[in-house]
Every structure is written in structure tokens, then in C-alpha cells.
N, C-alpha and C positions, 0 to 999 in steps of 0.2 A: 676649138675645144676638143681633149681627147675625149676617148670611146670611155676611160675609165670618170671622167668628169660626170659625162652624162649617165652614168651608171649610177655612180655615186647620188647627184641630184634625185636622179628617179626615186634612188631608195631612200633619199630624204623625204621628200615629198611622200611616198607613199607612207613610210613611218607618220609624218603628222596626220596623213589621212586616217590613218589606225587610231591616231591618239584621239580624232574627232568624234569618233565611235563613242568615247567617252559619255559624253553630257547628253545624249541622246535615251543610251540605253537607263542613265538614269529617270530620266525622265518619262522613258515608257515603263521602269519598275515603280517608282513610286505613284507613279497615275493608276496603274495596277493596284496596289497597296490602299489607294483612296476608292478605287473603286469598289473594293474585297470589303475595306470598313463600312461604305454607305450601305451595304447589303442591298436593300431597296430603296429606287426612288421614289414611293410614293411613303418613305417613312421622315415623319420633318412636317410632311405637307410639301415637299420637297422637288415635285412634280414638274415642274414651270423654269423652263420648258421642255425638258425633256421628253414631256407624253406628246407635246403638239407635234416634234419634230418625230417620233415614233409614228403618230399617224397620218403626218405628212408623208413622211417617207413609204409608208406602206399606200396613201395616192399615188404617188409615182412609179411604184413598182407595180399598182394594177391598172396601171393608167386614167386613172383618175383626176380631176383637177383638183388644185391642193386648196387648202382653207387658210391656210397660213401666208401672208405673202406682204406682210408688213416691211421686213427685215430689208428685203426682202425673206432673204438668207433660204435662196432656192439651191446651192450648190451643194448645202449639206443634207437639202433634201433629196438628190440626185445620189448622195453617198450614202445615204442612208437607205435608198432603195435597190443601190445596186447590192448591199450589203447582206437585204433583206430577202433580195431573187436571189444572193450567191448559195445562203445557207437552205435555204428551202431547195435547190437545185441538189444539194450533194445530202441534205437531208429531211426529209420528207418528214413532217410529222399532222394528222390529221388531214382531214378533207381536202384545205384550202389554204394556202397564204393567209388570207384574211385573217379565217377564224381561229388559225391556230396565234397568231398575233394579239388579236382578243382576250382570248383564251389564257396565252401567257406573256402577257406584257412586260413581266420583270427578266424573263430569260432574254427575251430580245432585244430591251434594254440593256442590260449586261452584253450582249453580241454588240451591239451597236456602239457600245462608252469601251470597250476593250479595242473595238473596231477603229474608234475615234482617238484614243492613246495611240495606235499604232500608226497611223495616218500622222497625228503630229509629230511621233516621234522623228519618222522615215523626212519629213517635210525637212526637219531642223538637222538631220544629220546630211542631207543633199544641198543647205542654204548652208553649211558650214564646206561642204567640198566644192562649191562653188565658187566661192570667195577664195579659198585656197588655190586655186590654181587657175583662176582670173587674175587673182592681184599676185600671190608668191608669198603672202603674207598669214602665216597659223595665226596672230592674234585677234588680228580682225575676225576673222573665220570663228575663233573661240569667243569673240564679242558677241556674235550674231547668236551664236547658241545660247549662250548666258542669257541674254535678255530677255528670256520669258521667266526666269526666276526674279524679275525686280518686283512680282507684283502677283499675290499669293490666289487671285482672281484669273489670271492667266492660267496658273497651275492648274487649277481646278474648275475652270470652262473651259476651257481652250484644250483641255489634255485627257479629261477625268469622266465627261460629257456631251452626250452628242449634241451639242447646241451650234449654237451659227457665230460665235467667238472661235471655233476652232478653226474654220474654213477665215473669219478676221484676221488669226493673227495667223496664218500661213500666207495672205495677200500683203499682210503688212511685211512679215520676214520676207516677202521677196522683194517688194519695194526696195526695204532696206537695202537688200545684196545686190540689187540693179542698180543703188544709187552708190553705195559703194564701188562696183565696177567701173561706172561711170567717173569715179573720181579719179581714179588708176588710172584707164582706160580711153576715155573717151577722146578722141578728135575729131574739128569738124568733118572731116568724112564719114567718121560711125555714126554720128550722132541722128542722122536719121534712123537708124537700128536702135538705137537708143528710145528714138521717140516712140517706135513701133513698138516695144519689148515694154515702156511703161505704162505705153495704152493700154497691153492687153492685160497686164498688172493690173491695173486701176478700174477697168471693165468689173473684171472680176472681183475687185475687192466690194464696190460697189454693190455687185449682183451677192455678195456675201452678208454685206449690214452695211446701212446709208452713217453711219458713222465712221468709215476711211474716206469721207469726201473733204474733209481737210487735207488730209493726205495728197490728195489728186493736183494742191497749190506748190508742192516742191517739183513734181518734174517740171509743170508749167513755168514757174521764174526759172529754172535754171538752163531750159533750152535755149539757143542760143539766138532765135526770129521766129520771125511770127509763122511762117509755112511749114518750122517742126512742129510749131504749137499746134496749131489748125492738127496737122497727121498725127498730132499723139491724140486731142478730142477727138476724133473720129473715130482711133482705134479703140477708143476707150467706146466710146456710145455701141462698136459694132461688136465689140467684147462682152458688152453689159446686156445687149441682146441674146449673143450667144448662149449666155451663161444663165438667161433668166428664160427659155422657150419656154418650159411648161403652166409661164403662169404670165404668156405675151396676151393673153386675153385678158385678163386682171390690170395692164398697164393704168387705165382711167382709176379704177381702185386704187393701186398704189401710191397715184399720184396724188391722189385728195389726201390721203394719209401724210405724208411728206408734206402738201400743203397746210395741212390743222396743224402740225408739228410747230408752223413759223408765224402763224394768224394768230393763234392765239395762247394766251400767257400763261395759260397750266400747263401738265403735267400730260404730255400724248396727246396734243388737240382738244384738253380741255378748258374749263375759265373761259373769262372771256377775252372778248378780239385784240389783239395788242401783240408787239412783238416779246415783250418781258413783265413777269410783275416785278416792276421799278420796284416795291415794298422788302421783297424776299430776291431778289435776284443776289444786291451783293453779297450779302450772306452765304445765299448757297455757288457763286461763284469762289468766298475765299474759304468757304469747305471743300471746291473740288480740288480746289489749289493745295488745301493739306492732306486731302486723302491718302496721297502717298508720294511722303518725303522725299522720296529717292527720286522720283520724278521731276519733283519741283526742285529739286537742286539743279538737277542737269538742263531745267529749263532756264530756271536763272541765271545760271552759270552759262547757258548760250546766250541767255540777252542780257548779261554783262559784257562778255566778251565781242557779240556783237555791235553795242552801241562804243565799244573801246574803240575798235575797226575803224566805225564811223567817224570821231570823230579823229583819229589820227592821220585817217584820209583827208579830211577836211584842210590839216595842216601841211598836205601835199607830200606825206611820206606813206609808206607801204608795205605792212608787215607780214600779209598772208598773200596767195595766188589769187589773183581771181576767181577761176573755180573754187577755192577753197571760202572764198567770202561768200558767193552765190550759193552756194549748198547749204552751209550754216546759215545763214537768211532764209533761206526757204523754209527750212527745217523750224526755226524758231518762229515763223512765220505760220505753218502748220501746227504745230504745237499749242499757238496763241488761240488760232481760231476753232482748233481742238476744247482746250480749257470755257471757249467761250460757248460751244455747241450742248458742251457737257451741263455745266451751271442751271440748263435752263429747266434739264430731268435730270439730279444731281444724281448720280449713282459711280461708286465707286471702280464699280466692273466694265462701266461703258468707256474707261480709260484707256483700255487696251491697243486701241491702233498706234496710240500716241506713246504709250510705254513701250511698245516695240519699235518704232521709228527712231525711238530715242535713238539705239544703237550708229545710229547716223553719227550724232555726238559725238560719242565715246571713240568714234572710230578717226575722227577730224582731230580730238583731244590727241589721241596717239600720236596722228599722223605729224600735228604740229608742233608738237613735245618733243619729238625728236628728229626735227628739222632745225632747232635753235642752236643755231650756231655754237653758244657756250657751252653747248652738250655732248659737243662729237666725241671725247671720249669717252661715253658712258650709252651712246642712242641707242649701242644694241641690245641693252637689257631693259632700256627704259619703257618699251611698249610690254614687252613681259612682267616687271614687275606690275605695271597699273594694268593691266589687265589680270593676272593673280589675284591682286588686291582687291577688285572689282568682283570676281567669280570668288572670294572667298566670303567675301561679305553676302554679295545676294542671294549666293546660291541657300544655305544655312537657313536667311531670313526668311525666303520667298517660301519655302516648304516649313519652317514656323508658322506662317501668316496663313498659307492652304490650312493649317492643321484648324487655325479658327473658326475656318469657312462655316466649317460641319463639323458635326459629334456624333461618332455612334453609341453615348453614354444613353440615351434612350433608347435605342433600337428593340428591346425587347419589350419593352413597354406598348409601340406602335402595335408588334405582333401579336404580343399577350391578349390587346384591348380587341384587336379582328377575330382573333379564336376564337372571344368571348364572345361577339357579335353571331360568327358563325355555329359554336354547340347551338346557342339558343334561339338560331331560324327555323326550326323544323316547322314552328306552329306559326312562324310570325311572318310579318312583310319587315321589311328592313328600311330604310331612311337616313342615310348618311352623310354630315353636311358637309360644304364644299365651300371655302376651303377648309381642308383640314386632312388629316393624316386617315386614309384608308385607301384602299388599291381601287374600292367606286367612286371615290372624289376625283383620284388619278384620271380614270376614266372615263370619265363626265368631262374635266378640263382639255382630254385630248379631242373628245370628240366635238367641243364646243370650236376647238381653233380646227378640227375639219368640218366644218358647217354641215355639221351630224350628220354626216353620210355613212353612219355606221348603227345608227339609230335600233335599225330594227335587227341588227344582229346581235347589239347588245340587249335589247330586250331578251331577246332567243337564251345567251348566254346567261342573262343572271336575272333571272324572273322573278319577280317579287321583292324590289329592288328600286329604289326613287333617294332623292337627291335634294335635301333642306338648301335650296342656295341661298345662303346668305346676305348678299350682296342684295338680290332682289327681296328677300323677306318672304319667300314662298315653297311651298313641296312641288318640286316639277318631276317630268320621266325624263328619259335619255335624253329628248330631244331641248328641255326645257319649258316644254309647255304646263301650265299645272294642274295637278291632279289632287284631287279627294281622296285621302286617304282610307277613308270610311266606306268608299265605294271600291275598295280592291280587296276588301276582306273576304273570307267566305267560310266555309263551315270547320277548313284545316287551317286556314291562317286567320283567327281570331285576333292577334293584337299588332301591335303597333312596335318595333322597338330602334330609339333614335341613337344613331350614334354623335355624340357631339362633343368639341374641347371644353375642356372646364371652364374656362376661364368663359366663356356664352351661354352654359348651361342655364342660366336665371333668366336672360334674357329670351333664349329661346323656350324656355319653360313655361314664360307669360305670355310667350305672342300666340303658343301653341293654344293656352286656353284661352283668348280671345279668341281664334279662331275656331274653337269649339272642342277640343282635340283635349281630353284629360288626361293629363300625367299625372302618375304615383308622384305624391312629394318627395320619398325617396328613392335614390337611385338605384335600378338595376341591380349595375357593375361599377366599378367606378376605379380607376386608379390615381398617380396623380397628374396626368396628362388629360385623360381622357373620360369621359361618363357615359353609359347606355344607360338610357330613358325608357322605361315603357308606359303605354300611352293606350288608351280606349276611344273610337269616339263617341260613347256614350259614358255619361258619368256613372249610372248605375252599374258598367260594368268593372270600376272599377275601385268601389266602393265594397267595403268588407273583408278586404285579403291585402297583405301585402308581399310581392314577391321580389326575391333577389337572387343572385347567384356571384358565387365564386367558381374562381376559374385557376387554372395555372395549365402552361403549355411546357416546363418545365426550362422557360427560357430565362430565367432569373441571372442563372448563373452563367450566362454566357461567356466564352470567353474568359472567365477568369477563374483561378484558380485557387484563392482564398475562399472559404464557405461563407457564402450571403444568408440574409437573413428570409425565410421563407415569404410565398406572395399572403396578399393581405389573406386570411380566412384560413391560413393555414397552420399547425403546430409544425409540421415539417412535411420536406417534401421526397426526400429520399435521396440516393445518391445520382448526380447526372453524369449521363453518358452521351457525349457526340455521335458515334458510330452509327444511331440508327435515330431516324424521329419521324412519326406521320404528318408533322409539319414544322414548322421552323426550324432548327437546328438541331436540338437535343430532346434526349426524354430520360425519361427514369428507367435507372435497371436495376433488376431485385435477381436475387438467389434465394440458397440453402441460408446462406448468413446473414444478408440483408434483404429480407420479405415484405417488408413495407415502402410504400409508393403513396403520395398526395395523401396524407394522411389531417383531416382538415383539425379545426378548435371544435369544441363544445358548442354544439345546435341547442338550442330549447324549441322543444312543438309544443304547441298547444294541442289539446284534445280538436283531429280533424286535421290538423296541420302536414304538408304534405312536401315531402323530397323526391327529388328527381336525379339519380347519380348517371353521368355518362364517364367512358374513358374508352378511348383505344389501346389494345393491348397488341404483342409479338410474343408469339413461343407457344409454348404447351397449353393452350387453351382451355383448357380442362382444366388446371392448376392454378389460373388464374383469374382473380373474382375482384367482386366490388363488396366492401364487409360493413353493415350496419352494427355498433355495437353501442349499449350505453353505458354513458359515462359513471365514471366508479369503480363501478361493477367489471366493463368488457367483457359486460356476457355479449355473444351475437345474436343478434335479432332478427336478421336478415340476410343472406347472401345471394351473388344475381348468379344468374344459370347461364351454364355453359353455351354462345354462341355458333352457329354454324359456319363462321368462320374455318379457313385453313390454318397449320400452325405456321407453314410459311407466310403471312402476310399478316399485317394489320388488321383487326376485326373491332368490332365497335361493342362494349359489353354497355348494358344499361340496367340501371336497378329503378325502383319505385316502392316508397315505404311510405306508408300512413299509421298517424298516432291514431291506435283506436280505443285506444286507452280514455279511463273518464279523467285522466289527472295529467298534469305536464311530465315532460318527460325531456330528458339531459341525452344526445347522441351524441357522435363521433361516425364519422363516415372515413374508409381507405379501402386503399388496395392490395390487396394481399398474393405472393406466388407459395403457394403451401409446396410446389413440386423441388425436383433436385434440378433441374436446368433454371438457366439463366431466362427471363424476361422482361419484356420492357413496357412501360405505359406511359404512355403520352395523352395528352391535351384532356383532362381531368375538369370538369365540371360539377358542381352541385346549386340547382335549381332548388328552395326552398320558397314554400307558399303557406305565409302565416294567414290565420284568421285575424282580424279585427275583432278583440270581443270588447261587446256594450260597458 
């Protein structure tokens, strides 16, 4: 071969290498994109797993043993600590690791799911250059990439969040491209390297989530005797070691877990003893089977083509290579016991080892499609069209399918109903149930999967602060033990206020007064996701008055750009500005031209009746007020006084107006900038306290 061949070749090669760049970068931009829409994960309720693996990973980073160790899925808690020393090493913020993790959970989340895009993206562009210049072949290469778009669940765990799917379907993508190598590649000479390179694959997959141990059935049939088998178990057991030290103490734990999984016929080791409930099995076996179409085709379509094999062997003829019959047996073989692992905790997401193996298929479909003789004049475009065809189709679907996963069509809602929560803790203890959408349920769920070893620094951090679990039907603290709410009052925290989903409000409203605990019949706050409760534990004290509050964080309008209709209690809200907010996103900004800000509807007091107006403002403080006026009229009746705030920063203005009037009276409560600069007001509250009269 001349000097100009090899030239030539290299710069072919290298150009496909460029072109592989392709699917990758997509993949780390739209996992970006989903992660920018989720804003928070603890909005949804959305949590699970994300907080466990956050506080897993920060055990590991201070050496701590982990709580979590079911999955096991120790590697991404390895990644996730090393992620968490890298940032705290080049940027310091607060005392400690720990507490500034605590502290803010959703930043480090975000480092960690932008961490975890980057990781898979880098994975899938190194398992496509591998393939490339193992076998010689761009399509295969371009198969291997593709395959995490068949399944809109890979997108968005495996890419989007730090969960222990990510580290899954990097163990399964390498499988994959070892077992492809191996089809290229392999002779009995290698094949002992072969057996080595899938042990320590399958270790780690393993030590990633006990759902690639189907997986572990294709190297095994297709090695070629029993003493590569033996050396691939071994490397595999000494891999899964490796890969799991920080929680080799926990072995006996994990294994009982593993063993409930097969004893008994629910759902995680629940029900009772049996290996299936015979009742619900097939059922939810031919739901996993249609969960996702694209899968079960290419399953069928191997155990079509497989039992074809079969029986044309039978009749003493022979259409495929050995290795090539061996590979697809195995493969469909894994697949089968895959479909049957899944059925038994039917979940659509636990698919993924077996949606990425797939590519095994697809790659065999190629390889033998254009091996058929009647096709030589056409073979060399034939792997490119069906692989185009393949990547035009999933790709489109699979990031459709992510898009249902989640919605950030509530996200300001989740925010709106915590702002509301937090104006109106000055006087209260808080109570937040679990599960359900607030940053203390988040953090109650994480510290639950690290066997509360964080207990007392969340007290520290959020005092006066407990936790409705649901599940048990009790008020517990950080650690779950339960507490009296009546006995954490005291002369500044007088009430009670619960945050709960609608859709339990009733029920948790009756258990609360069996258990002695009065709630107002009407709500707080209430949007339409979410309700705050406020509660006495004495009846008497909450007999006579009734109190509610409107809120708005000026998060209404997030994101878009048509004008929404103001939050509930309000006539209008003013115009919103991104630029600047004391909390969520955006706030209100007023001028010379547009002076008003949270401008609420028509109050009626009663004689004695009494408001409470809060709001953070930015700018010329002096200029900026909270205006009582009555309705009609717009005389003012009240305005709040200048705080000692600076004009550079956020200052917290407060007013407090009572009817003292003998007759009812009609208000209107906003915020007003009387000066010539620009200002801005965020997270607007009015606390009203009616009387009861006889």
C-alpha cells in the first residue's frame, strides 16, 4: 500500500471520527435543555432519586458509609462525590461540604445532572470511536450512538439525571461495543481477552443496577468453553468488588434485598412468599412487552429470525456463521430473561439495559443484509440506508417521548405555593408532607435513603420545620421519629401551617382533627396544585377569626411572552422583568410610567379586622411603598415607611393596617414607585385576619 493510500485512509477515518462528534453533542445539548426546563427537582415531587444519589454522593465525598445500596448503583455515587470534592476544591462556598449541600441542594443538583449529561455524552461519543476503528465500520459506530434515542426514559435518566441509569446504560453501551468487537474481531486466541474485557463490563454493570444481570447470559453462551466462562465469572465477581468497596460492609444487606426481590410476589420484596403473583403477572408481563414498540419489534424480529435459523439447521443447511447464530441467541436469549425480570416491578424505565443491548441486533441485521449474496450490487449503501432510516426515525421519537416524561407547565406554581409557605413562617412552625412538591420533602426523602445521617444538621438548617409522612399517617422530625406539634410552639411560633397536595387536603384535614390538631375549614393559600393549612392545637384558639393570604412571587408569567391572567387575589400584577428577582425568576418592575406593582382585588374588613402586607423591593427605597387605599374612593389610608435597607439590594418593606372603624370597610392594597428611577418588587404577600362575628 502506498504512502498516499494510507493518507488517504487516515483522513477517511478521521473525517467519520468528526462526523461521530455529531450525536453526541446532541445529546449533551438537549439533556441540557431538559435540564434548564426541570429548573427544580424537587418540583413534580420529582425528587426520587435524585436527592438520595445527592446525599449518597456527598457520604462518599466525606467518607461516610452510604444509605443507599440497594441498586446497588455505587459508581454513580463515586461520580457523584468526586464531582462534589472537584467543585468545593476550586470553589469554596460556606464552612463545609456538607452544609453548604444542605443548604443548597438544587445548585448541586444542577452540577451533578449537567455533570451526569457530560459523562454520558463523552461515554457515547468514545463507544462510537471505538467501534470505528475496531471494526472499520461508521454505521455500526453510528448504531451504537443512536440507541439511546429508542427510549424517551434513557434520554431523560440516563442523560438528564444523576441517577444510577446513567452509569446502566454506559455498562450496557460498552457491552454492546465489546460484543460487536468481538463479532469483527474475535479469534480463538483473543478470546481469552475477550472473556477478561466482558468480566470487567459486566462487574461493573452489575455494581451499577442488578438489572444488567440478563446481560451477563450473552458473553457467557457465546464464549467458546467452559475455562473462558469460569475467567469471565471471576472477572466479573472481582470487578463487582471493585466497583462496590464503599459499601463491601453492607454485602449481607444487599443480598437480602436481591433475595426479597425473587421470594416473594410483590412489588420490591413485598406480598407474599412465591416467586410471581400467577393473578397479575401476565398482564403486567404483556405490558412490559408493549411499553416500547420499537423494542419489541426488534425483539420479535430476533426471535423470528432466530427460530428461522433453527429450524433450517434442522434440515442440514446453513444460512448464517456460527458466530453470528451464537451472538443473536444470546442476545435474544437476554432480552427474553430481560422482558421476564421486568414484568415482575413492571416499570417502563427499568427497560434500559435491554433497549441498549438491542443495538446488538441492529448491528447483526446490517451485517447480514449485506452479506446476501443477491445484494452485491447494491451492499455498500445498504448498511447506510437502514441505519439513516433507523437514526431518522428514533432519533425525532425518542426526544418526543423525553418531552412527556416532564412538564415545566407547573413550575411556577411549585414556587409560587413555597414563597407562600415561606412569607408566612415568621410566626409559625411549618409541616410539609412527604411526598409531595417542596425542597423539605426533597430533603426528608434524601436523608431518609442516607439513614439520617444528616439529621441534626438539618434541624440546625431549617428549624421549626417537620414533615406530614404520609405513608406512615404521622408528623415526624428530620429523622422520622414523631413529634407533637403542640409541644414546639412557643410564644413567637404560635400556629401551625401545613403544606399539602389538593388532591389529600380532606383527608389529611380529618386525620389532623382526630388527632387533635384544628384546622381552619378554610384554606390558608391554596392554588391549584397545592393548599397551606393553618391549624391550632387548641380549638379555642382557633375559633373567632379567620385567616388567609394571597401571595404572588411574580412567577405567573414565566417564560412566556403573551400576558397571563394575574395570580388568584389579584386585579393585576404589573409588568414582569427577568433581570432581577429575590427569588424565583422574575419580579415586578415599575417607573415614572408604570408605578404599580401586586396590585390585589377588593378586601372587605370588618370592624377589628386586620392585614398584614409584606413585599421585597430594589432601588430607591424612599420611593417605594406598600399603599392601603379604599375602594372607590382611592383615597390612601395607609402607607408603610421607609425601611433601613440599602438601595443596592433587596429590602423587605412591611405594612399592618386595622379597621378601626365601627362599619365595614372596602380596601385595595399595592405597591407603588412615586420616584423617577426604575424599581422592582418581588414576592408580594397580604395576610388578612377576618373576625367571626355572632
Amino acid at each position: 500500500m502506498t504512502d498516499n493510500h494510507i493518507k488517504t485512509g487516515k483522513t477517511y477515518r478521521g473525517f467519520n471520527a468528526l462526523l461521530l462528534l455529531a450525536i453526541p453533542v446532541l445529546l449533551f445539548l438537549t439533556s441540557l435543555n431538559t435540564i434548564k426546563e426541570r429548573e427544580k427537582v424537587w418540583y413534580g415531587a420529582g425528587y426520587d432519586p435524585e436527592y438520595a444519589y445527592l446525599f449518597n454522593s456527598l457520604n462518599v465525598a466525606t467518607f461516610r458509609l452510604v444509605g443507599h445500596f440497594d441498586h446497588p448503583g455505587t459508581p454513580m455515587q463515586i461520580y457523584g462525590a468526586l464531582v462534589l470534592q472537584g467543585s468545593w476544591l476550586f470553589n469554596h462556598q460556606g464552612e463545609s461540604l456538607t452544609k453548604d449541600v444542605l443548604s443548597n441542594p438544587e445548585a448541586y443538583l444542577r452540577l451533578l445532572n449537567v455533570a451526569t449529561a457530560l459523562l454520558a455524552a463523552i461515554a457515547v461519543f468514545f463507544a462510537g470511536i471505538f467501534i470505528l476503528f475496531r471494526t472499520g465500520n461508521f454505521w455500526y459506530a453510528l448504531i451504537l450512538q443512536v440507541i439511546p434515542f429508542i427510549s424517551g426514559f434513557i434520554l431523560y435518566n440516563a442523560f438528564a439525571r444523576i441517577t444510577q441509569e446513567a452509569m446502566l446504560m454506559i455498562s450496557s453501551m460498552a457491552l454492546a461495543a465489546a460484543l460487536a468487537d468481538w463479532f469483527v474481531n474475535s479469534t480463538s486466541e483473543k478470546e481469552a481477552g475477550y472473556a477478561k474485557a466482558f468480566g470487567i463490563i459486566g462487574g461493573f454493570g452489575m455494581a451499577s443496577k442488578i438489572l444488567f444481570a440478563p446481560l451477563l447470559i450473552i458473553p457467557f453462551l457465546i464464549l467458546s468453553n467452559f475455562k473462558l466462562r469460569k475467567k469471565y465469572l471471576l472477572f466479573t465477581a472481582a470487578s463487582f468488588v471493585i466497583f462496590t468497596l464503599p459499601v463491601i460492609t453492607l454485602y449481607p444487606n444487599m443480598a437480602w434485598w436481591v433475595i426479597k426481590l425473587f421470594i416473594y410476589t410483590g412489588q420490591y420484596g413485598a406480598g407474599p412468599i412465591g416467586l410471581v403473583d400467577t393473578l397479575s403477572y401476565p398482564q403486567n408481563l404483556w405490558w412490559t412487552l408493549m411499553a416500547n414498540p420499537k423494542l419489541a419489534i426488534l425483539f420479535a424480529g430476533g426471535l423470528l429470525w432466530i427460530t428461522m435459523l433453527i429450524i433450517i439447521r434442522k434440515s442440514g443447511k446453513t444460512l448464517v456463521q456460527n458466530k453470528t447464530f451464537r451472538l443473536l441467541a444470546a442476545t435474544v436469549a437476554a432480552l427474553a430473561f430481560g422482558y421476564l425480570i421486568v414484568a415482575k416491578q413492571p416499570k417502563e424505565s427499568y427497560l434500559l439495559p435491554y433497549e441498549m443491548i438491542a443495538s446488538v441486533l441492529i448491528v447483526l441485521v446490517i451485517y447480514q443484509v449485506g452479506n446476501f449474496g443477491f445484494l452485491q450490487r447494491v451492499r455498500t449503501w445498504i448498511p447506510a440506508l437502514l441505519t439513516l432510516v433507523f437514526a431518522g426515525f428514533v432519533i425525532p421519537s425518542g426526544l418526543a417521548a423525553k418531552k412527556k416524561i416532564y412538564s415545566p407547565d407547573k413550575n411556577h406554581l411549585w414556587e409560587t405555593s413555597r414563597l407562600a409557605a415561606e412569607s408566612a413562617s415568621q410566626n409559625s412552625i411549618q409541616i410539609f408532607a412527604h411526598p409531595a412538591s417542596s425542597p423539605e420533602a426533597a430533603l426528608f426523602f434524601g436523608n431518609a435513603y442516607s439513614h439520617w445521617r444528616y439529621t441534626g444538621i438539618l434541624k440546625r438548617l431549617y428549624p421549626d420545620t417537620y414533615i406530614f409522612n404520609i405513608a406512615e399517617n404521622k408528623i415526624v422530625d428530620w429523622d422520622n421519629s414523631p413529634i407533637n406539634p403542640a409541644e414546639k410552639l412557643t410564644s413567637d411560633k404560635s400556629r401551625i401551617l401545613f403544606q399539602v397536595p389538593m388532591e389529600i387536603s380532606q383527608t389529611i384535614h380529618r386525620e389532623l382533627n382526630i388527632a387533635g390538631i384544628y384546622v381552619q375549614e378554610e384554606s390558608f393559600f391554596e392554588d391549584e396544585k397545592q393548599m397551606i393549612l393553618i391549624a391550632y392545637p387548641e380549638k379555642g384558639q382557633s375559633q373567632g377569626k379567620v385567616q388567609s393570604l394571597i401571595f404572588s412571587s411574580a412567577e405567573t408569567e414565566r417564560g412566556l411572552v403573551k400576558q397571563q391572567p394575574a395570580a388568584i387575589g389579584f386585579a393585576s400584577l404589573g409588568h414582569i422583568d427577568f433581570s432581577k428577582s429575590m427569588n424565583g425568576y422574575s419580579s415586578v418592575i415599575t417607573d415614572k410610567e408604570n408605578p404599580y406593582a401586586f396590585t390585589t382585588k377588593s378586601v372587605t374588613l370588618q370592624p377589628g379586622d386586620e392585614i398584614l402586607a409584606r413585599v421585597h423591593a430594589f432601588g430607591t427605597q424612599s420611593t417605594l411603598k406598600i399603599i392601603v387605599s379604599e375602594s372607590g374612593t382611592n383615597e390612601v389610608l395607609l402607607q408603610s415607611l421607609t425601611p433601613a435597607g440599602k438601595d443596592d439590594r433587596w429590602s423587605a418593606h412591611n405594612l399592618t393596617f386595622v379597621n378601626a372603624a365601627d362599619s365595614t370597610m372596602n380596601i385595595f392594597v399595592y405597591c407603588l414607585n412615586h420616584g423617577n428611577s426604575p424599581g422592582w418588587f418581588d414576592d408580594f404577600s397580604l395576610e388578612t385576619t377576618n373576625s367571626i362575628r355572632p
